[in-house]
C-alpha positions as a Python dict, from the first residue, in 0.01 Angstrom:
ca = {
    (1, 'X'): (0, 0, 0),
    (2, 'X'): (-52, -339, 184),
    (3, 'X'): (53, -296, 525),
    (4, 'X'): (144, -638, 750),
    (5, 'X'): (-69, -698, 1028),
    (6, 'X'): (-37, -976, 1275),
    (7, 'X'): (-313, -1258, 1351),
    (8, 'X'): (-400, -1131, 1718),
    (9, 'X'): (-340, -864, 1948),
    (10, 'X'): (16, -828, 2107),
    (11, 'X'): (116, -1015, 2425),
    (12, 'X'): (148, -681, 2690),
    (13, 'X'): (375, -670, 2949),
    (14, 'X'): (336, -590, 3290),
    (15, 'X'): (638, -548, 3470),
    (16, 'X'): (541, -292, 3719),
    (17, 'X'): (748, 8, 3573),
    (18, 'X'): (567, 373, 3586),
    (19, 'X'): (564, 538, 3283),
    (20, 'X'): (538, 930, 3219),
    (21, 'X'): (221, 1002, 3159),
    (22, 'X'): (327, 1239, 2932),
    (23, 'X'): (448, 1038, 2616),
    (24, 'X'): (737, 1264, 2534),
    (25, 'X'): (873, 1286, 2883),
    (26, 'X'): (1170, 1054, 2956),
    (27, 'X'): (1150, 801, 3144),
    (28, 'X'): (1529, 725, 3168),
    (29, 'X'): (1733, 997, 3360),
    (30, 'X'): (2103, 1041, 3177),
    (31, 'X'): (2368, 1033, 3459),
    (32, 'X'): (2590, 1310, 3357),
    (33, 'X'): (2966, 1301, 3398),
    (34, 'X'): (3124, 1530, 3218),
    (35, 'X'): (3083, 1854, 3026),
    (36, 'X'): (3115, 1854, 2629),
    (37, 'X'): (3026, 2161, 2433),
    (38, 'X'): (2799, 2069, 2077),
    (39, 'X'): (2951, 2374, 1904),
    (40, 'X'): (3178, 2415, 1647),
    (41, 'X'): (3495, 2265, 1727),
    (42, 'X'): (3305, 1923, 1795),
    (43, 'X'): (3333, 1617, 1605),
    (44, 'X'): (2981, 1538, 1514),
    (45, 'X'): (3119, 1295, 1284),
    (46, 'X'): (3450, 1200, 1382),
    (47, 'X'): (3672, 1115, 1111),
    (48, 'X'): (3966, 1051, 1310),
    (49, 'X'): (4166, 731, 1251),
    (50, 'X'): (4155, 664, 1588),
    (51, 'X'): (3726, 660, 1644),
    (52, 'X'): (3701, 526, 1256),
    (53, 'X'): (3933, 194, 1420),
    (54, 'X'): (3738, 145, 1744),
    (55, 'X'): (3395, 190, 1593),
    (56, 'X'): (3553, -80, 1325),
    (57, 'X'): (3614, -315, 1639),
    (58, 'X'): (3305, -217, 1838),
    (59, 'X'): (3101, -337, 1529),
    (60, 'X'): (3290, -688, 1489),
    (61, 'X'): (3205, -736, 1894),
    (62, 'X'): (2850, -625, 1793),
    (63, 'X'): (2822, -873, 1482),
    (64, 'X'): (2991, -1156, 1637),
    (65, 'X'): (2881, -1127, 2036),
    (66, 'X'): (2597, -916, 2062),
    (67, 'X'): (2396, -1049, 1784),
    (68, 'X'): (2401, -1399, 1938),
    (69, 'X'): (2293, -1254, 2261),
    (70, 'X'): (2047, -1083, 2165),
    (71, 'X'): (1863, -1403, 2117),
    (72, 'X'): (2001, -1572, 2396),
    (73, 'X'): (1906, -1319, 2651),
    (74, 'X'): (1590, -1156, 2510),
    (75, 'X'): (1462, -1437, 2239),
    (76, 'X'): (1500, -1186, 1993),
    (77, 'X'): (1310, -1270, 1641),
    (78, 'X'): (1316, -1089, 1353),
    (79, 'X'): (1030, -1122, 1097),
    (80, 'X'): (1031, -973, 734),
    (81, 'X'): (1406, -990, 619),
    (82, 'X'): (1233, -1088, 321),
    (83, 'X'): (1129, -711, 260),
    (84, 'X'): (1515, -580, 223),
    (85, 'X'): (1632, -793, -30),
    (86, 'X'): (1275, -774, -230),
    (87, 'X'): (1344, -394, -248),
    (88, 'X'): (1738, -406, -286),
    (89, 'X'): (1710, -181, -552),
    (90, 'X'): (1511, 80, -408),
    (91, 'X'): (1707, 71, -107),
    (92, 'X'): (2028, 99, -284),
    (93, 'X'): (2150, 475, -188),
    (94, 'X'): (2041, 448, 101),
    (95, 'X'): (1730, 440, 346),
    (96, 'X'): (1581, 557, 684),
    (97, 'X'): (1480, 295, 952),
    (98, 'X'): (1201, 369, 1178),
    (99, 'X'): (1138, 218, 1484),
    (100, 'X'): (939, 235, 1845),
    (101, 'X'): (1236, 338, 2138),
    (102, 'X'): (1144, 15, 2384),
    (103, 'X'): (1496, -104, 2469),
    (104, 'X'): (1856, -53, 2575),
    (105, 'X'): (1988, -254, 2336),
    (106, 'X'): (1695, -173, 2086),
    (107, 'X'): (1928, -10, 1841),
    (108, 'X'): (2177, -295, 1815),
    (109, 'X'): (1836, -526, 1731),
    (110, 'X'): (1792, -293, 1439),
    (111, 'X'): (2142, -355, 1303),
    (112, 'X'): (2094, -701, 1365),
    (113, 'X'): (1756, -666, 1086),
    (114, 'X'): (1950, -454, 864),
    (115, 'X'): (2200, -770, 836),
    (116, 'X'): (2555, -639, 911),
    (117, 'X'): (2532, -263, 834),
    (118, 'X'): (2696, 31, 982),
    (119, 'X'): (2390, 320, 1024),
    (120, 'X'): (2406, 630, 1227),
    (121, 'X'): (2121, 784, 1457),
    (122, 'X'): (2045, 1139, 1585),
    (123, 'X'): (2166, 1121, 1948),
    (124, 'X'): (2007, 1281, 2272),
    (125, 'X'): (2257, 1517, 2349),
    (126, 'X'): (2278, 1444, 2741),
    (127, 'X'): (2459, 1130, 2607),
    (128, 'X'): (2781, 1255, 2462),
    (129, 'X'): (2758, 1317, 2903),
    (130, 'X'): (2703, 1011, 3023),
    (131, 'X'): (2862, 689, 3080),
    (132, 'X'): (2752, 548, 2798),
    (133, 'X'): (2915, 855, 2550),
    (134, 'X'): (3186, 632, 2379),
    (135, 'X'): (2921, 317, 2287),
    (136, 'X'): (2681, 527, 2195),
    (137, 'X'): (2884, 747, 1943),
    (138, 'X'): (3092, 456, 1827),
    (139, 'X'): (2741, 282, 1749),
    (140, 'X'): (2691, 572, 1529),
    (141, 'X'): (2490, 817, 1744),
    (142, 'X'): (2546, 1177, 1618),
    (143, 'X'): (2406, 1435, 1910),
    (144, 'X'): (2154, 1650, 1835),
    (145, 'X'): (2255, 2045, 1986),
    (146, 'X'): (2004, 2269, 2155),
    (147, 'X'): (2141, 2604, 1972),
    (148, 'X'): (2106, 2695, 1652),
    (149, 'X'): (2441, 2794, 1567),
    (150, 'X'): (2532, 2437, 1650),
    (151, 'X'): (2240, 2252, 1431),
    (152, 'X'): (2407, 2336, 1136),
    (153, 'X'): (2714, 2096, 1191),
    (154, 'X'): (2449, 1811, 1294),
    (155, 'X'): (2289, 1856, 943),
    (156, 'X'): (2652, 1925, 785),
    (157, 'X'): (2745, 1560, 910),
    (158, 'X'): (2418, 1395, 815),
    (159, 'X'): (2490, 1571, 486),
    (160, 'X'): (2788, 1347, 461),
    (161, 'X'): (2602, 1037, 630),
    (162, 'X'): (2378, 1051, 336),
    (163, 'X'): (2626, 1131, 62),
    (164, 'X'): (2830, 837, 140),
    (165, 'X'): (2485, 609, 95),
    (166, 'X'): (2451, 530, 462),
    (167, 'X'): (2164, 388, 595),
    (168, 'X'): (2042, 610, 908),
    (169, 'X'): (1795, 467, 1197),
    (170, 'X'): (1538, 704, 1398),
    (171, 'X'): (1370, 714, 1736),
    (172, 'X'): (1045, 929, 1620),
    (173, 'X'): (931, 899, 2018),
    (174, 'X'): (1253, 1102, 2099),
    (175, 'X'): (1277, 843, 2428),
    (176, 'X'): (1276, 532, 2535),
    (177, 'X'): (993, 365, 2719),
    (178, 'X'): (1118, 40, 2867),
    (179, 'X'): (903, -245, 2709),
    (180, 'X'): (605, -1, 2635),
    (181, 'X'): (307, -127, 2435),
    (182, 'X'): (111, 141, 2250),
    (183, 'X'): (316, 328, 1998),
    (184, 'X'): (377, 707, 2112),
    (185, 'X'): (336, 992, 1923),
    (186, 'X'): (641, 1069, 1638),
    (187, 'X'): (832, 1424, 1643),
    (188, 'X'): (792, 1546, 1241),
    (189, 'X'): (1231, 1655, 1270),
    (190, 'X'): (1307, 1293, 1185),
    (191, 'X'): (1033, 1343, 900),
    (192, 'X'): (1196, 1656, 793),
    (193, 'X'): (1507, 1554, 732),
    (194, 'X'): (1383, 1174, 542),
    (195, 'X'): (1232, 1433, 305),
    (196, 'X'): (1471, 1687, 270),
    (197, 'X'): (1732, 1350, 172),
    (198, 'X'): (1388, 1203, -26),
    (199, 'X'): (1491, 852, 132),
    (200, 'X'): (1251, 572, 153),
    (201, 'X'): (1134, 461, 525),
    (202, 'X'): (1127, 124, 616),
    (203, 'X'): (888, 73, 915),
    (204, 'X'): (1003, -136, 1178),
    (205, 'X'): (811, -259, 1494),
    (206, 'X'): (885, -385, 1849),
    (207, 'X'): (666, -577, 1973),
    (208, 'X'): (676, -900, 2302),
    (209, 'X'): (617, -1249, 2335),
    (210, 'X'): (477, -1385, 2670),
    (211, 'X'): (821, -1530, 2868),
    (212, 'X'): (635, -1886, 2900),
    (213, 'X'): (689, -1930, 2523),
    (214, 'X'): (1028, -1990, 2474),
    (215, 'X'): (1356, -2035, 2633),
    (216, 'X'): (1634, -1713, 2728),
    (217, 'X'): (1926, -1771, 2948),
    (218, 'X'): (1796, -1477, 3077),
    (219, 'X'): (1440, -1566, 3200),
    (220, 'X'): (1668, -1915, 3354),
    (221, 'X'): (1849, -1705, 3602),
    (222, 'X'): (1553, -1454, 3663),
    (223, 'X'): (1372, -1766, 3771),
    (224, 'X'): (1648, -1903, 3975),
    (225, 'X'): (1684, -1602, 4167),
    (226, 'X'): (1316, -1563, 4203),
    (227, 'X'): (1267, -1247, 3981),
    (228, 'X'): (1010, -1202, 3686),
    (229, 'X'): (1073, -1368, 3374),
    (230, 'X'): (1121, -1042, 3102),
    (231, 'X'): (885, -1047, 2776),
    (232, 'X'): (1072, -1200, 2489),
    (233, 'X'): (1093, -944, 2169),
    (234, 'X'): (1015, -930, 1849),
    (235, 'X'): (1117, -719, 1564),
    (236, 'X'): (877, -681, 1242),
    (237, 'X'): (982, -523, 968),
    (238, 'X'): (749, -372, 698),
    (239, 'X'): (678, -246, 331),
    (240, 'X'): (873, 87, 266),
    (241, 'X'): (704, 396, 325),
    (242, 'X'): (790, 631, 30),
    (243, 'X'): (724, 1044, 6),
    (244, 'X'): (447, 1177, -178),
    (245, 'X'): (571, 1357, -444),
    (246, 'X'): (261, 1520, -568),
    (247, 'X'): (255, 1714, -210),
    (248, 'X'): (451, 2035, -96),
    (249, 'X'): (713, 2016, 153),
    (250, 'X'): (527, 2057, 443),
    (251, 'X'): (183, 1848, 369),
    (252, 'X'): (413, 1562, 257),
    (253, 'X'): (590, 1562, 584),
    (254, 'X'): (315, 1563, 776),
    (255, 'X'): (166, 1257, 542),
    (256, 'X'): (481, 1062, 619),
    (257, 'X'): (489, 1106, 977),
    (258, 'X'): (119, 953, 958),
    (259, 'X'): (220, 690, 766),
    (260, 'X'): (475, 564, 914),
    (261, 'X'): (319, 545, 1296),
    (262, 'X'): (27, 379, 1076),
    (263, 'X'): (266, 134, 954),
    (264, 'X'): (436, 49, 1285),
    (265, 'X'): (133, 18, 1491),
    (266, 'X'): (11, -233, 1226),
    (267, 'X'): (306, -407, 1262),
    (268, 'X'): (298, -387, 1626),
    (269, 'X'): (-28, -560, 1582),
    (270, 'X'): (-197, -333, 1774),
    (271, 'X'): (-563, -260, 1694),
    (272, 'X'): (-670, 32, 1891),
    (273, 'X'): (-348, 288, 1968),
    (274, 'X'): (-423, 501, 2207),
    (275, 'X'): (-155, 798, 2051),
    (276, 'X'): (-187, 983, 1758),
    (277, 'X'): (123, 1030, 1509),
    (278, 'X'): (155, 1386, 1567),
    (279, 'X'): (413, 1465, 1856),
    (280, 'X'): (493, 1818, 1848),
}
C-alpha cells in the first residue's frame, strides 16, 4: 500500500524543553487532587443523563470555539480529509485513529480531522485525579485501571464503544512529548484491542511548521511580550492500515503495530526515525 510522504524533511523545533530520555517515561507530571477508585462501581462509561448532557455541550463549545482556535492560536492545518470520505464505506462501523501524543490540545485536533465526530480514547488513569478529570472524560477519555479485576469493565465499555459504531482515537506512545519530533516507540495494547474489534486504522501524523511562515494570534503576543514564537502544526492524515488476515492473532498484531509507526513516520515526513515500533 502507497504510503504519503512529504517533499522534505520536517521543520524541528527547538524550544529548549528536556525530554525523558527514556521514550516511555512521561514527561508531564499529573497534579493529583483527589482519590477515585477504577473498580467496579465506576462509571467507565457514564451513561448518566447528566454526563451524556454536558459532554453534548462540551462538544458544541469544542465544534464551534475550539476548532476555530485551533487555527488561530497554533495555525493548525489538516491535510488528507480527502482519505475519509474516499473510504466512507470502509470506515462505516467504525474505525481506530492513530496518532503521535505532541500536544495538549492534540486530541481535540484529531476531532477537528475526523470532521464533527464524537470518539472515545483510553485514558491515563492519574487523570480521572487531576484537574483536568471532567474535560478529559467528557472528551471521551475512558481510564485505563492498573488491576486486573478492574480491566474487565474498561474492555466491557469499549465493548459498547464499538457496538454502537464509534470511532475510537489512540496514543500508541502512552505520553505526551510536548512538540517532539521523532515518532516514539508504540505499546502493542492499543494493537490488541484494533484487532480483537478487526477495525481499520487510519494513520494520522503531527508534524510543525517553522513560526516565520504564517500568522497565529498566538506567536503576535509571544512576540510582543518577547517570548519564542511556538512551531505552527500540522496534521496529516493517511491511507488506512487494515489487519492481516492470513496471520494468527499474535503475528498480526505485531504486523500492525509496525505498520502503523511506518505509516506515521512517513507521514511525519521523517526519513531516518531514530525509534523502533516496538514499545513494550
Amino acid at each position: 500500500m502507497a504510503l504519503e510522504t512529504t517533499t522534505s524533511e520536517p521543520y524541528v523545533p527547538e524550544l529548549g524543553y528536556v525530554y525523558p530520555s527514556n521514550p516511555n517515561d512521561y514527561m508531564v507530571e499529573v497534579k493529583i487532587v483527589r482519590d477515585v477508585k477504577l473498580d467496579e462501581t465506576y462509571p467507565f462509561l457514564d451513561r448518566s443523563i447528566g454526563f451524556r448532557f454536558k459532554r453534548c455541550l462540551l462538544h458544541l463549545g469544542i465544534f464551534t470555539l475550539l476548532f476555530p482556535l485551533s487555527s488561530l492560536r497554533y495555525g493548525l492545518k489538516i491535510e488528507g480529509k480527502g482519505i475519509l470520505r474516499k473510504h466512507r464505506e470502509l470506515l462505516k462501523n467504525g474505525a481506530v485513529t492513530v496518532s503521535n501524543h505532541i500536544h495538549r490540545w492534540d486530541f481535540p485536533f484529531v476531532l477537528k480531522a475526523v470532521r464533527y465526530r464524537t470518539m472515545y480514547f483510553p485514558l491515563r488513569r492519574e487523570n480521572v485525579n487531576s484537574p483536568d478529570a471532567a474535560f478529559t472524560r467528557l472528551t471521551g477519555g475512558i481510564p485505563v485501571p492498573e488491576d486486573l479485576h478492574s480491566i474487565k469493565y474498561f474492555n466491557h465499555a469499549f465493548d459498547e464503544v464499538h457496538a454502537r459504531k464509534k470511532w475510537i482515537h489512540v496514543f500508541p506512545e502512552g505520553s505526551r512529548f510536548t512538540y517532539f519530533q521523532p515518532i516514539r516507540p508504540f505499546k502493542k495494547g492499543v494493537f490488541t484491542m484494533v484487532h480483537r474489534y478487526n477495525l481499520p486504522v487510519i494513520p494520522m501524523a503531527f508534524s510543525y511548521r517553522d513560526p516565520d511562515s504564517g500568522f497565529t494570534f498566538a506567536n503576535l503576543i509571544r512576540s510582543l511580550r518577547g517570548k519564542q514564537k511556538l512551531p505552527m502544526i500540522t496534521l496529516r492524515i493517511g491511507e488506512p492500515v487494515l489487519i492481516d488476515a492470513t496471520l494468527n492473532r499474535k503475528e498480526a498484531v505485531q504486523k500492525l503495530r509496525k505498520d502503523t509507526h511506518e505509516a506515521i513516520v512517513r507521514l511525519a515526513g521523517i526519513s531516518d526515525n531514530k525509534y523502533p515500533a516496538e514499545g513494550d
